[in-house]
TORKOL-4160 file (C-alpha; in steps of 0.2 Angstrom, whole numbers, padded with zeros to 4 digits, m for minus):
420
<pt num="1" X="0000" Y="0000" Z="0000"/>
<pt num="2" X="0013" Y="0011" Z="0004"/>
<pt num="3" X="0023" Y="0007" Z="m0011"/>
<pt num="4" X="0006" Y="0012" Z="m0022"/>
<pt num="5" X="0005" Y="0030" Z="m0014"/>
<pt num="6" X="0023" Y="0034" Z="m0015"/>
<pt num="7" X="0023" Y="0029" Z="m0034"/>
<pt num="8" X="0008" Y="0038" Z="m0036"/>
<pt num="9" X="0015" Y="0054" Z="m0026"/>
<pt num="10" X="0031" Y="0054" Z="m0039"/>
<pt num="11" X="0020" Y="0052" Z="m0054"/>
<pt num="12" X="0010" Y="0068" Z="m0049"/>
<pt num="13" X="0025" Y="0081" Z="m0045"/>
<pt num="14" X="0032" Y="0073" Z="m0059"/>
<pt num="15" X="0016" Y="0076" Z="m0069"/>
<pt num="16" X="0012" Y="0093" Z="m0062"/>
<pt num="17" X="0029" Y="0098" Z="m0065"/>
<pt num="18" X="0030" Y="0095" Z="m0084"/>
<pt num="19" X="0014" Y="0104" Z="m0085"/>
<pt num="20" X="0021" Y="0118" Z="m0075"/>
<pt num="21" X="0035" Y="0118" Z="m0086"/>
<pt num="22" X="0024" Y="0119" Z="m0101"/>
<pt num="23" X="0009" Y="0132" Z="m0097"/>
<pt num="24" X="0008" Y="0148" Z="m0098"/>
<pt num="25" X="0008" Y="0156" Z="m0080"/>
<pt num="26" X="m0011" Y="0162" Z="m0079"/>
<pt num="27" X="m0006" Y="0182" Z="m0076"/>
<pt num="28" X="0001" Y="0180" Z="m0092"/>
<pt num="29" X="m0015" Y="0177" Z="m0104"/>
<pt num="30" X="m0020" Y="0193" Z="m0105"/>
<pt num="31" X="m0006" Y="0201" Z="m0108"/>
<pt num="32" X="0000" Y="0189" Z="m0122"/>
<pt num="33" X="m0002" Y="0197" Z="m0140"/>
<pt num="34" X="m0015" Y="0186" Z="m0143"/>
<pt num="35" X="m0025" Y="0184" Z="m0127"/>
<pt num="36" X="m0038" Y="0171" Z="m0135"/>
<pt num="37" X="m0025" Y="0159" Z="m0141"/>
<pt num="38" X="m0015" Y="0161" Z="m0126"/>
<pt num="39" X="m0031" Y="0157" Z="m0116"/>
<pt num="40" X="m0035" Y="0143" Z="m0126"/>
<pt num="41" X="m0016" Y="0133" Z="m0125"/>
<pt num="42" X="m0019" Y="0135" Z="m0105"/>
<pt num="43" X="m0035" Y="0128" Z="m0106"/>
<pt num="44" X="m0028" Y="0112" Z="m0117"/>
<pt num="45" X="m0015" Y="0109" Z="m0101"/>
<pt num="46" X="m0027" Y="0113" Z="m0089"/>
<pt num="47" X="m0045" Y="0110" Z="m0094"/>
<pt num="48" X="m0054" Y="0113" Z="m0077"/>
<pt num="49" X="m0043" Y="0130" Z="m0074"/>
<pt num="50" X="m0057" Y="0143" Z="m0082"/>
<pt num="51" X="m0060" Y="0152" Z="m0069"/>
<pt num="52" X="m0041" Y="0157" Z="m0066"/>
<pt num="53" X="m0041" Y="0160" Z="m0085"/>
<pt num="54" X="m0057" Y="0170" Z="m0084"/>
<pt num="55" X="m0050" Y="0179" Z="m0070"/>
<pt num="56" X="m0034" Y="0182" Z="m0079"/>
<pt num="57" X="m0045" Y="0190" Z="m0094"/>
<pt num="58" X="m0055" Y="0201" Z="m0086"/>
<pt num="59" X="m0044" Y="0208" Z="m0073"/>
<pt num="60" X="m0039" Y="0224" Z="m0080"/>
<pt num="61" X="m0058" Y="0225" Z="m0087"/>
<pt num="62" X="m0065" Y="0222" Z="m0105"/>
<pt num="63" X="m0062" Y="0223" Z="m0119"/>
<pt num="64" X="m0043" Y="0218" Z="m0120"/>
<pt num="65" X="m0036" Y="0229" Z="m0133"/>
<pt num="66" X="m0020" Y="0228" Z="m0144"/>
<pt num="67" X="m0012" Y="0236" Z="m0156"/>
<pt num="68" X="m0016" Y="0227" Z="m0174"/>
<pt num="69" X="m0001" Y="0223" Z="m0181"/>
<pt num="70" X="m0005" Y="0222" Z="m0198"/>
<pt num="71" X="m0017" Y="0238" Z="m0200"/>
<pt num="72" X="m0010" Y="0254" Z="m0197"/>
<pt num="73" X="m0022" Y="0265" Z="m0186"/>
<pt num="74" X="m0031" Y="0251" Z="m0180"/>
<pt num="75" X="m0032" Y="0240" Z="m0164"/>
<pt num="76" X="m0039" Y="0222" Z="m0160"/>
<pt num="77" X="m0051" Y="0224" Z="m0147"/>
<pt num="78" X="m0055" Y="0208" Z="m0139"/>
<pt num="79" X="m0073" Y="0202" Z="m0131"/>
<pt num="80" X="m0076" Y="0191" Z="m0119"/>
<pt num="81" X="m0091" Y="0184" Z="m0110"/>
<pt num="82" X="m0094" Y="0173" Z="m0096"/>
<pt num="83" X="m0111" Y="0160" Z="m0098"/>
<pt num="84" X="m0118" Y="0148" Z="m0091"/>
<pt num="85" X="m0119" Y="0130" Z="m0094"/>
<pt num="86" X="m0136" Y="0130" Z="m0101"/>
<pt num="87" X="m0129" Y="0145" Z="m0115"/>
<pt num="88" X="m0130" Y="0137" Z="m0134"/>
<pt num="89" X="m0126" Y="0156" Z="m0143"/>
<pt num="90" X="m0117" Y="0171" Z="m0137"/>
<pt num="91" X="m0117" Y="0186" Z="m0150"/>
<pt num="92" X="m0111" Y="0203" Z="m0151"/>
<pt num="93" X="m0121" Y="0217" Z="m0157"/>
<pt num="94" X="m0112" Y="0234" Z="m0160"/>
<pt num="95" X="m0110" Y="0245" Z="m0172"/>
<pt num="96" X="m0092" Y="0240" Z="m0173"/>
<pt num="97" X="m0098" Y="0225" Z="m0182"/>
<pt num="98" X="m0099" Y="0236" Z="m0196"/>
<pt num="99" X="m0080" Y="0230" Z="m0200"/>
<pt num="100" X="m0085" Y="0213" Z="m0203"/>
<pt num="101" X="m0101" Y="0216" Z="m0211"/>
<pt num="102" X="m0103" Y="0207" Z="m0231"/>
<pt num="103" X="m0117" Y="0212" Z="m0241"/>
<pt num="104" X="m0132" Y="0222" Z="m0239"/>
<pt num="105" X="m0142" Y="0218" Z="m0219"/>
<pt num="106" X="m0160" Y="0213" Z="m0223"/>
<pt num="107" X="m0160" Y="0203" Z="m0206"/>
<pt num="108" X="m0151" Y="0213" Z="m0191"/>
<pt num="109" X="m0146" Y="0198" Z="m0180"/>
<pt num="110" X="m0141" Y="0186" Z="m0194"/>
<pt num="111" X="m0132" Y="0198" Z="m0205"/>
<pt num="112" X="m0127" Y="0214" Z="m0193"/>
<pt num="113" X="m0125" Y="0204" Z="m0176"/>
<pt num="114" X="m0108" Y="0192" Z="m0176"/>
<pt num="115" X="m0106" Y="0175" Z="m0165"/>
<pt num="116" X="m0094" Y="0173" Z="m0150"/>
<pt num="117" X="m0084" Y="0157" Z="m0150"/>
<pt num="118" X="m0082" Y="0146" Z="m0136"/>
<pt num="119" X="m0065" Y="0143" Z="m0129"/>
<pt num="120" X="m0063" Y="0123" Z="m0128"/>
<pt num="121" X="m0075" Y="0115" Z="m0115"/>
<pt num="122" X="m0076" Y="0131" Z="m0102"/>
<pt num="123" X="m0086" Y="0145" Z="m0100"/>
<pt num="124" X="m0079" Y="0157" Z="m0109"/>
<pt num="125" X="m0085" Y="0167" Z="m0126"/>
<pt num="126" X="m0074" Y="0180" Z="m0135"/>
<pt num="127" X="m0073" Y="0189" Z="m0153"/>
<pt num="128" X="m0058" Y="0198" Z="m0159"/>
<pt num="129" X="m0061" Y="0214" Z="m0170"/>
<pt num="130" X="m0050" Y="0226" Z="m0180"/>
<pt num="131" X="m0058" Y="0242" Z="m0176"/>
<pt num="132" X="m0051" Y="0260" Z="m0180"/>
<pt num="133" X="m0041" Y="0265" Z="m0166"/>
<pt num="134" X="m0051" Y="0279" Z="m0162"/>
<pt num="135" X="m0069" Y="0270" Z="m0161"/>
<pt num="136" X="m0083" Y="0273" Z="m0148"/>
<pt num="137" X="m0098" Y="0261" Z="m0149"/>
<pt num="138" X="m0111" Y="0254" Z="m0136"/>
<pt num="139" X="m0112" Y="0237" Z="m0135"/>
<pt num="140" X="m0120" Y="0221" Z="m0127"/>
<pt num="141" X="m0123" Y="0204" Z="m0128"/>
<pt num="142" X="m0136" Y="0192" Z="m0136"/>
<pt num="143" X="m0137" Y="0178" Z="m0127"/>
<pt num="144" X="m0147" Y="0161" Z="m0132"/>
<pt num="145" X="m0153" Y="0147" Z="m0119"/>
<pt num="146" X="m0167" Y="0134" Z="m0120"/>
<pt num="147" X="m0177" Y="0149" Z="m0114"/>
<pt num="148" X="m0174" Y="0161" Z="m0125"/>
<pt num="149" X="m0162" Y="0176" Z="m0131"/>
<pt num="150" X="m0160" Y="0191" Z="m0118"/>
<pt num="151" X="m0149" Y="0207" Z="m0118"/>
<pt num="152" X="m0135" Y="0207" Z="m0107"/>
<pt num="153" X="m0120" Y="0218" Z="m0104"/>
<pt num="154" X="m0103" Y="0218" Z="m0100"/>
<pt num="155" X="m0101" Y="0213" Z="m0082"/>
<pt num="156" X="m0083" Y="0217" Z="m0083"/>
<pt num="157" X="m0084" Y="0234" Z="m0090"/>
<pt num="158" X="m0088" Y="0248" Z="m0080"/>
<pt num="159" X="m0092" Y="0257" Z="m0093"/>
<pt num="160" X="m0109" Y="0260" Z="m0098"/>
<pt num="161" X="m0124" Y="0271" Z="m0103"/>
<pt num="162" X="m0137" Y="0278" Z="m0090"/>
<pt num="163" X="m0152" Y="0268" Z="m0084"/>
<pt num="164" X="m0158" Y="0251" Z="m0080"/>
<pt num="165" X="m0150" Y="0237" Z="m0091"/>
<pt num="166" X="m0139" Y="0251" Z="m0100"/>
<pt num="167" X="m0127" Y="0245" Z="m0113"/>
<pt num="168" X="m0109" Y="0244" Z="m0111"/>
<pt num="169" X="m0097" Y="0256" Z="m0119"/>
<pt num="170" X="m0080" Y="0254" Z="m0128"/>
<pt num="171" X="m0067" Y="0266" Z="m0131"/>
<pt num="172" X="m0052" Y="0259" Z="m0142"/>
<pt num="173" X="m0041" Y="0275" Z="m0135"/>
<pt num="174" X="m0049" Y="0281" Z="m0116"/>
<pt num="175" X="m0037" Y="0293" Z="m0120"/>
<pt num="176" X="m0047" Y="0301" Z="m0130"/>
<pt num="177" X="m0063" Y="0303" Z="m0124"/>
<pt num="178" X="m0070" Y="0320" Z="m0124"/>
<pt num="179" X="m0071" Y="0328" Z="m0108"/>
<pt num="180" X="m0087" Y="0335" Z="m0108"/>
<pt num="181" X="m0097" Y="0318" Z="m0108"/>
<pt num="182" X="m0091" Y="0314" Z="m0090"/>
<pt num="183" X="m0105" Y="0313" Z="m0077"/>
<pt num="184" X="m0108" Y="0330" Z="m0069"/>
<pt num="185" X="m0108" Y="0325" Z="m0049"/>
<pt num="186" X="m0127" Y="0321" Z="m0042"/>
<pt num="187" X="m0125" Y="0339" Z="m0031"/>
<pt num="188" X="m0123" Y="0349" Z="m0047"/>
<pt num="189" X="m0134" Y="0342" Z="m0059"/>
<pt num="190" X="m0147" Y="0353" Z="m0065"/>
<pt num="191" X="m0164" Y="0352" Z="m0061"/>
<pt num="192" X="m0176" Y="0347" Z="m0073"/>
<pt num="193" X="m0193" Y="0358" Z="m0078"/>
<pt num="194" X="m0206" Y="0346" Z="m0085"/>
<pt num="195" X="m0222" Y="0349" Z="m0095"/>
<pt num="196" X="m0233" Y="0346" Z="m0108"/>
<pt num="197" X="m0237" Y="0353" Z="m0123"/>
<pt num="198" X="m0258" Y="0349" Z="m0130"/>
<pt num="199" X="m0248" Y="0349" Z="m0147"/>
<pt num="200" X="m0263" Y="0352" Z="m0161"/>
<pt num="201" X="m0250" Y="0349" Z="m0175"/>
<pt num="202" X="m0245" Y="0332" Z="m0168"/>
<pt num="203" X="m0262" Y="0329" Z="m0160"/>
<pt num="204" X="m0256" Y="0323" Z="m0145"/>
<pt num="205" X="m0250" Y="0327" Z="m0127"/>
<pt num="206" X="m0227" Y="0332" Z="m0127"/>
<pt num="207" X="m0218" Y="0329" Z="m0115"/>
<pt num="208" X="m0204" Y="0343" Z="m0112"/>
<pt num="209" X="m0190" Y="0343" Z="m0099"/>
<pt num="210" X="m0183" Y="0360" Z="m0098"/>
<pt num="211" X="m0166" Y="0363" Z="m0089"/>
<pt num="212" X="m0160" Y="0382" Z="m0087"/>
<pt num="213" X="m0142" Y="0385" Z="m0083"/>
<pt num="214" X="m0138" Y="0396" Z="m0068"/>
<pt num="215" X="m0128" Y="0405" Z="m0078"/>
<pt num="216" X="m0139" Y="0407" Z="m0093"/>
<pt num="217" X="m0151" Y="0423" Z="m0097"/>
<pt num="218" X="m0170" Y="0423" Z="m0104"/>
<pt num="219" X="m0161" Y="0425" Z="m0120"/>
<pt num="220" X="m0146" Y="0414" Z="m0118"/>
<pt num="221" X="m0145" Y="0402" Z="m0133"/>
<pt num="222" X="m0157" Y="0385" Z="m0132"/>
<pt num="223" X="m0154" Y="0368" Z="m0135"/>
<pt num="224" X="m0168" Y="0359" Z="m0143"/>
<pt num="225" X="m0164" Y="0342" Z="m0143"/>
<pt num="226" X="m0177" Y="0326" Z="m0148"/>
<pt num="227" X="m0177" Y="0311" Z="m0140"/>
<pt num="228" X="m0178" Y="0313" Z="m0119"/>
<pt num="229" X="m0175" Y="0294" Z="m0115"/>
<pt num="230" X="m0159" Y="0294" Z="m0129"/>
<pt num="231" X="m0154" Y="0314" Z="m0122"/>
<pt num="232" X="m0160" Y="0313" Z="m0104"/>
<pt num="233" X="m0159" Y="0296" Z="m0097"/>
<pt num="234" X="m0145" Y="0288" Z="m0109"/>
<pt num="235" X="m0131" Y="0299" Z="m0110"/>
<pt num="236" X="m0137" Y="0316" Z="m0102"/>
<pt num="237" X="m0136" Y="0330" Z="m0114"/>
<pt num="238" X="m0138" Y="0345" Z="m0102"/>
<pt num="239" X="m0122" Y="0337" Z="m0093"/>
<pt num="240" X="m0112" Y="0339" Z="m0108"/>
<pt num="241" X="m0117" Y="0356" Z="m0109"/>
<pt num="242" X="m0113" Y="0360" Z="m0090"/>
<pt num="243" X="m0096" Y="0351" Z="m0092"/>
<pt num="244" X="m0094" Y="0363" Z="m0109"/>
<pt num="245" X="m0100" Y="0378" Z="m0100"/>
<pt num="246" X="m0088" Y="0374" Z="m0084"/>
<pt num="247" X="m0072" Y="0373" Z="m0096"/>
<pt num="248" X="m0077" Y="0389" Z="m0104"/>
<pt num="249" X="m0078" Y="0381" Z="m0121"/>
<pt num="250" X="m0096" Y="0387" Z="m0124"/>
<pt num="251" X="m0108" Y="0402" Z="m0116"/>
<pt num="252" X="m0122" Y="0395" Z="m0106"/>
<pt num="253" X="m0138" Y="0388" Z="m0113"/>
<pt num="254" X="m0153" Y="0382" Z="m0108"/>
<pt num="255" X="m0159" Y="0363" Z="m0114"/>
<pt num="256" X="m0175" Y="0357" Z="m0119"/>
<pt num="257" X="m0176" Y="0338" Z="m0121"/>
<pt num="258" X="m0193" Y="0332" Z="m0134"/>
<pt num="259" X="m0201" Y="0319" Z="m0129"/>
<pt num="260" X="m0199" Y="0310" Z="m0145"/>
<pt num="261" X="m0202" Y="0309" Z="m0167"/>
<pt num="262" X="m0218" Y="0300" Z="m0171"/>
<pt num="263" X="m0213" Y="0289" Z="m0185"/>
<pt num="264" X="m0230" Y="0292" Z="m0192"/>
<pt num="265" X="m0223" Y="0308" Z="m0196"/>
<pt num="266" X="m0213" Y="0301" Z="m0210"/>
<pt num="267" X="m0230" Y="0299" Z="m0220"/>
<pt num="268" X="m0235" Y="0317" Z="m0217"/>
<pt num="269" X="m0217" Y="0322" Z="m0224"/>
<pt num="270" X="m0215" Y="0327" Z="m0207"/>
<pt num="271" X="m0223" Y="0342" Z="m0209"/>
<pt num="272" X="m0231" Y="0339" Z="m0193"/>
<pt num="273" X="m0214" Y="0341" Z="m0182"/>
<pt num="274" X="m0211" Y="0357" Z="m0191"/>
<pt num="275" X="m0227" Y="0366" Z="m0186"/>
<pt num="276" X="m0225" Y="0361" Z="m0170"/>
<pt num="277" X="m0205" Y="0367" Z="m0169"/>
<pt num="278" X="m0210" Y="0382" Z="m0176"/>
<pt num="279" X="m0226" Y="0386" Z="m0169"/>
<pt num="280" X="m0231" Y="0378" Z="m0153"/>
<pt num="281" X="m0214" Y="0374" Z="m0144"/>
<pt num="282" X="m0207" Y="0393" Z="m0146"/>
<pt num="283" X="m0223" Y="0397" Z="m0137"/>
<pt num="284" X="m0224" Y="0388" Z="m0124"/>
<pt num="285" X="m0203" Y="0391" Z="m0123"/>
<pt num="286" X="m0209" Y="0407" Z="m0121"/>
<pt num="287" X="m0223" Y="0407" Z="m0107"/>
<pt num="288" X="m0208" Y="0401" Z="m0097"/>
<pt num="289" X="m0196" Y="0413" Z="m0101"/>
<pt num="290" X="m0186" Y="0405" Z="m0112"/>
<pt num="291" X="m0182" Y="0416" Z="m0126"/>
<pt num="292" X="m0165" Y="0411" Z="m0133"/>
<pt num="293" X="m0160" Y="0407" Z="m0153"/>
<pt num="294" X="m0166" Y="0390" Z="m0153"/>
<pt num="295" X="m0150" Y="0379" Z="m0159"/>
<pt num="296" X="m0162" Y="0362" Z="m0163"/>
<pt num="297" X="m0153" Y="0347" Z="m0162"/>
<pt num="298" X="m0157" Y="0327" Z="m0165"/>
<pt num="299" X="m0149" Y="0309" Z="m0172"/>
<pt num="300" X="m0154" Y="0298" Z="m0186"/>
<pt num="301" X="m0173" Y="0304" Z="m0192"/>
<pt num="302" X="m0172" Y="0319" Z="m0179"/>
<pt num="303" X="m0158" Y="0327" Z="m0187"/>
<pt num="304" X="m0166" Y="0326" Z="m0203"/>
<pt num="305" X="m0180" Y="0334" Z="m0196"/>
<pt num="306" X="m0168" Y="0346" Z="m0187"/>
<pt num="307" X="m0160" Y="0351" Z="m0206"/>
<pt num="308" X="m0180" Y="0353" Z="m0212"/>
<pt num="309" X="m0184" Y="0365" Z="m0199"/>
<pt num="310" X="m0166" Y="0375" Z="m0204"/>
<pt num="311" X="m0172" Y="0376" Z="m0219"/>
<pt num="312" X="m0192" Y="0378" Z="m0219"/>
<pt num="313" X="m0190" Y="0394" Z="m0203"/>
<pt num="314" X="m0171" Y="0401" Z="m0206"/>
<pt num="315" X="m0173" Y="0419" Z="m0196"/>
<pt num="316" X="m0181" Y="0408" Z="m0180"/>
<pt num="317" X="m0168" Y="0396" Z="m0178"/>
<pt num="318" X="m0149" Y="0400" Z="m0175"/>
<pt num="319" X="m0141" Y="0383" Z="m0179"/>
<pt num="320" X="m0144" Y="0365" Z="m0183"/>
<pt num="321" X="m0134" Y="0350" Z="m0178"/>
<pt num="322" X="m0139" Y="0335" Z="m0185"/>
<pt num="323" X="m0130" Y="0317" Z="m0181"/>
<pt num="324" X="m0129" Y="0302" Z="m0192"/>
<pt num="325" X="m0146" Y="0314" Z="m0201"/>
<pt num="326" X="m0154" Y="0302" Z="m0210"/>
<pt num="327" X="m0152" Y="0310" Z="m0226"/>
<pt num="328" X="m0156" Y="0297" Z="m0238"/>
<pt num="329" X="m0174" Y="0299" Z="m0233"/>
<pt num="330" X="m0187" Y="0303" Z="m0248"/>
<pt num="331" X="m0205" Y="0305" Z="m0247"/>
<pt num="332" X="m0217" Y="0291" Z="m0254"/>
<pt num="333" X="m0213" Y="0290" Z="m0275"/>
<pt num="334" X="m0197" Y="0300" Z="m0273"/>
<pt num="335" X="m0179" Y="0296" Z="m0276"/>
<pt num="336" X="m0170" Y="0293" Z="m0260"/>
<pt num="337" X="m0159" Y="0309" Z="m0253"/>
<pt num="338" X="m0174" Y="0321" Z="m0258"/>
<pt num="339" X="m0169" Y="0334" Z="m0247"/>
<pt num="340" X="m0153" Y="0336" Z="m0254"/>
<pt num="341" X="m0161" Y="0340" Z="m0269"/>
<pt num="342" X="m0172" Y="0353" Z="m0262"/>
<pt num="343" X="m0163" Y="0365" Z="m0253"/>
<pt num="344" X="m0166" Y="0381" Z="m0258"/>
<pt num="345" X="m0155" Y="0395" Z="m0260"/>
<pt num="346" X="m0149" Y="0402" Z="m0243"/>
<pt num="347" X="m0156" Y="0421" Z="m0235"/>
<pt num="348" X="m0147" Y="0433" Z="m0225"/>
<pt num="349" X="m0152" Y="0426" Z="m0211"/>
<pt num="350" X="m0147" Y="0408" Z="m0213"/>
<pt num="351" X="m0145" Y="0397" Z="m0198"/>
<pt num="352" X="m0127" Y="0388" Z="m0198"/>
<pt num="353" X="m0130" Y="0367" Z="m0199"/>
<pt num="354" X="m0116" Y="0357" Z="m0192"/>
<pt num="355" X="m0117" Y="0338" Z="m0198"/>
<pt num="356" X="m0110" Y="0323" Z="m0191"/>
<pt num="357" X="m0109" Y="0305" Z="m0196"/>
<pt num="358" X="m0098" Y="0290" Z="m0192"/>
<pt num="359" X="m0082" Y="0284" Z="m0199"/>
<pt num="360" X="m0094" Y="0266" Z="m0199"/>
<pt num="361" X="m0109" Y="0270" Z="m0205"/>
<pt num="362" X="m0106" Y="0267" Z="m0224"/>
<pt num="363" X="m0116" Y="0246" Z="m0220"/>
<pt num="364" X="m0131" Y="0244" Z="m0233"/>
<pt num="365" X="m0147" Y="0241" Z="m0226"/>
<pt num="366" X="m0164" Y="0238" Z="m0234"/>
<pt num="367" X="m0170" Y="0255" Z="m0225"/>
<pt num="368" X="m0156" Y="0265" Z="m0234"/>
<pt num="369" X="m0156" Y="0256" Z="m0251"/>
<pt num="370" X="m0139" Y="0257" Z="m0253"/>
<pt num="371" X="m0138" Y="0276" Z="m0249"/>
<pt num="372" X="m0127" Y="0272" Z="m0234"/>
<pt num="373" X="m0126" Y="0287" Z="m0220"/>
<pt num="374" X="m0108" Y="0293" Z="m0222"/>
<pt num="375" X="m0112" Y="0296" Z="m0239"/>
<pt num="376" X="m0130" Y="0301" Z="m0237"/>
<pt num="377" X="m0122" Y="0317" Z="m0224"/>
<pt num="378" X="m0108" Y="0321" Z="m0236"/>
<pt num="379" X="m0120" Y="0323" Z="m0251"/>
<pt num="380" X="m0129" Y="0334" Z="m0242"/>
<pt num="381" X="m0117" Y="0343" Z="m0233"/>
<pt num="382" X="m0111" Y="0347" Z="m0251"/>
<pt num="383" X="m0130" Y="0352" Z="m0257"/>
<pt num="384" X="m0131" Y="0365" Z="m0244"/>
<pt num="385" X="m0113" Y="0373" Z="m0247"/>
<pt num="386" X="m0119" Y="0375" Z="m0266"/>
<pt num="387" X="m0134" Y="0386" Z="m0259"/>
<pt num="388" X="m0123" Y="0397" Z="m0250"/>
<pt num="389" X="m0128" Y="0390" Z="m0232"/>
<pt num="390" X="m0115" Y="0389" Z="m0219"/>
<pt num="391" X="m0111" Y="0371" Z="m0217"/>
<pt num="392" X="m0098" Y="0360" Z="m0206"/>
<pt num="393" X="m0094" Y="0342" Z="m0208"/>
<pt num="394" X="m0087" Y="0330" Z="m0193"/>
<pt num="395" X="m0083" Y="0313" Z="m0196"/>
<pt num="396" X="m0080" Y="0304" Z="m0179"/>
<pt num="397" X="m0073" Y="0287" Z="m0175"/>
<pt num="398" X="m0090" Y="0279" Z="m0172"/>
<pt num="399" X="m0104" Y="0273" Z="m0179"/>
<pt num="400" X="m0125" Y="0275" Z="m0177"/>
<pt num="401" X="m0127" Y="0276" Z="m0159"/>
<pt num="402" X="m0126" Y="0287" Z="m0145"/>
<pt num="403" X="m0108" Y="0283" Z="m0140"/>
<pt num="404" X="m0103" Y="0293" Z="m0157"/>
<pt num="405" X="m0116" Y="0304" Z="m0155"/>
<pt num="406" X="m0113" Y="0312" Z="m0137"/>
<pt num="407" X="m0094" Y="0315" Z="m0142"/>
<pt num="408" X="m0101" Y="0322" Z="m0160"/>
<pt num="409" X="m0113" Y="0334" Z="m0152"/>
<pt num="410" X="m0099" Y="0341" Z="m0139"/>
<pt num="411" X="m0087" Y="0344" Z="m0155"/>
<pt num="412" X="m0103" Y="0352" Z="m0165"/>
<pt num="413" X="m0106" Y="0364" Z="m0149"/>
<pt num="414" X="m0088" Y="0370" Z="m0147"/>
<pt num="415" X="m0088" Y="0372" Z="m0163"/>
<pt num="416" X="m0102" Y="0381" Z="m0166"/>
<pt num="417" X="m0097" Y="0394" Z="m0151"/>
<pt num="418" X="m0078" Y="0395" Z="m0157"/>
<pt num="419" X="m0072" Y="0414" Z="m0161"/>
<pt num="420" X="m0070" Y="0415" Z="m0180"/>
């Protein structure tokens, strides 16, 4: 008996240390140049170590980024989940996807959405993309059991959107994130002002949130922004402006967050949304004693109805910013990018447009027909230089969500407040 342990004993050091010899020492997954790879050879020698190489993985926080050596200005940003047993399908949904997207999307999760791969027999799901190094995206997880698919993000990112089940958000560079879309403290948050509007154009009850700067007059410049949930929940657009104000990049101004756009509006040519932008908001502004210019402000549709408003009422509106407008929008029987077609020939008193779109939005989708974004905002960028209207174009390192946009409208608001 004592014979059998001893034998046994040496065959285990002797065992352990051949095994020893060859791994790779678990604080060294994540920094190999491959972090997957390197995850996967420990997992070979060591099949029941995945929580020390989950561990190893997540503990500087995800996703793992490293430069890509074969494309200059780009970085491989690894993405890593941890399931349970019961999980058959892990996939990412970003825009970031955008760099492995063939062919035009019909179907978002089968043709936008991209699969995680299992490391051997553990927990553990990842996907490596090349992504410009620059890139800011939301993100989150799709994730399949027996049960169903549910929404999850990025338990070890601490980076996320506001709210309940917010998305998770990457930066390729933190190093470059934009100042002024860092939370303002609870203490110094602005209070908001809500109430409704009994819009006749609309035909329905808005919803308003109003926030007035301490700084700010009755006729300091307004922010009109659509979208509260998106502007005041998500990623807080009267914070940007108070961390803008606070560095001296812009003058104070006072924020007014729409509810939302009724996509019904799209079959009334969103006429709709103009008579109540031009009519009934300045009003009610007004009776509150909010006079300002009104700069009005919105993503995707919103900024297209942002640029319409611009254009349909130029002496009661100061500026536009539009973000990832989308421009190749045309009425019912119309050739898509109508309004870029239609812009007439700027007055005196033209309002400056400022507009943004993503360095990744050039995917086709059966919404856009083939008129992707980037294109779609560079076209009509270009239509309203040659009607003499005063037009800036930024391209940020993003794609269509909010990630992008919040940086984009900081940019579009220092720029439009920068001395000549």
């Amino acid at each position: 008996m004592t014979k059998t342990l001893s034998f046994i004993t040496v065959f285990f050091l002797w065992f352990s240390g051949l095994t020893s010899a060859d791994a790779i020492p678990f604080e060294s997954v994540r920094e190999a140049a491959d972090p997957i790879a390197a995850a996967e050879a420990e997992l070979r020698l060591r099949p029941h170590a995945g929580d020390e190489v989950w561990r190893a993985l997540v503990r500087g926080g995800a996703p793992i980024v490293r430069p890509d050596p074969v494309r200059t200005g780009f970085v491989r940003a690894t993405f890593l989940y941890r399931a349970a047993a019961n999980v058959e399908e892990v996939r990412l949904d970003s825009i970031l996807n955008a760099v492995e997207v063939e062919g035009r999307v019909t179907d978002y999760v089968r043709d936008f959405t991209l699969p995680l791969t299992q490391i051997g027999d553990s927990q553990i799901w990842a996907r490596t993309l090349s992504v410009p190094q620059n890139s800011e995206a939301v993100y989150s997880f799709l994730v399949r059991t027996p049960a169903g698919v549910r929404r999850h993000s990025d338990g070890a990112n601490p980076r996320r959107l506001r709210g309940g089940d917010a998305e998770s958000v990457f930066f390729a560079n933190p190093g470059s994130i934009h100042p002024a879309i860092r939370p303002v403290p609870f203490s110094s948050r602005l209070t908001e002002n809500a109430f409704t509007i009994d819009s006749v154009a609309l035909e329905r009850p808005v919803f308003i949130a109003a926030y007035t700067h301490p700084e700010a007059q009755p006729r300091s410049p307004v922010l009109v922004i659509y979208d509260s949930f998106l502007w005041g929940v998500r990623a807080p657009a009267v914070e940007i402006v108070q961390n803008l104000v606070a560095r001296g990049a812009i003058e104070p101004v006072n924020v007014v967050l729409i509810d939302q756009l009724d996509m019904a509006s799209a079959d009334n040519q969103y006429r709709d949304q103009l008579g109540f932008l031009e009519d009934e908001l300045p009003t009610a502004l007004a009776e509150r004693g909010i006079l300002g210019q009104r700069i009005i402000a919105g993503a995707s549709r919103r900024g297209l109805v942002a640029v319409m408003a611009g254009l349909d009422q130029p002496e009661a509106v100061e500026a536009v910013i539009s973000l990832s407008g989308s421009f190749y929008w045309s009425p019912d029987g119309e050739a898509p990018e109508w309004l870029a077609r239609n812009v007439a020939e700027a007055r005196e008193d033209r309002p400056r447009f400022i507009l943004a779109a993503g360095q990744l939005e050039y995917v086709e989708t059966s919404t856009n027909q083939g008129h992707v974004m980037l294109e779609a905002n560079r076209n009509m960028a270009r239509a309203l230089a040659a009607s003499d209207h005063e037009v800036d174009l930024i391209i940020y390192q993003g794609g269509h969500d909010v990630a992008g946009w919040r940086s984009a409208l900081a940019r579009a608001l220092e720029l439009l407040f920068s001395e000549d």
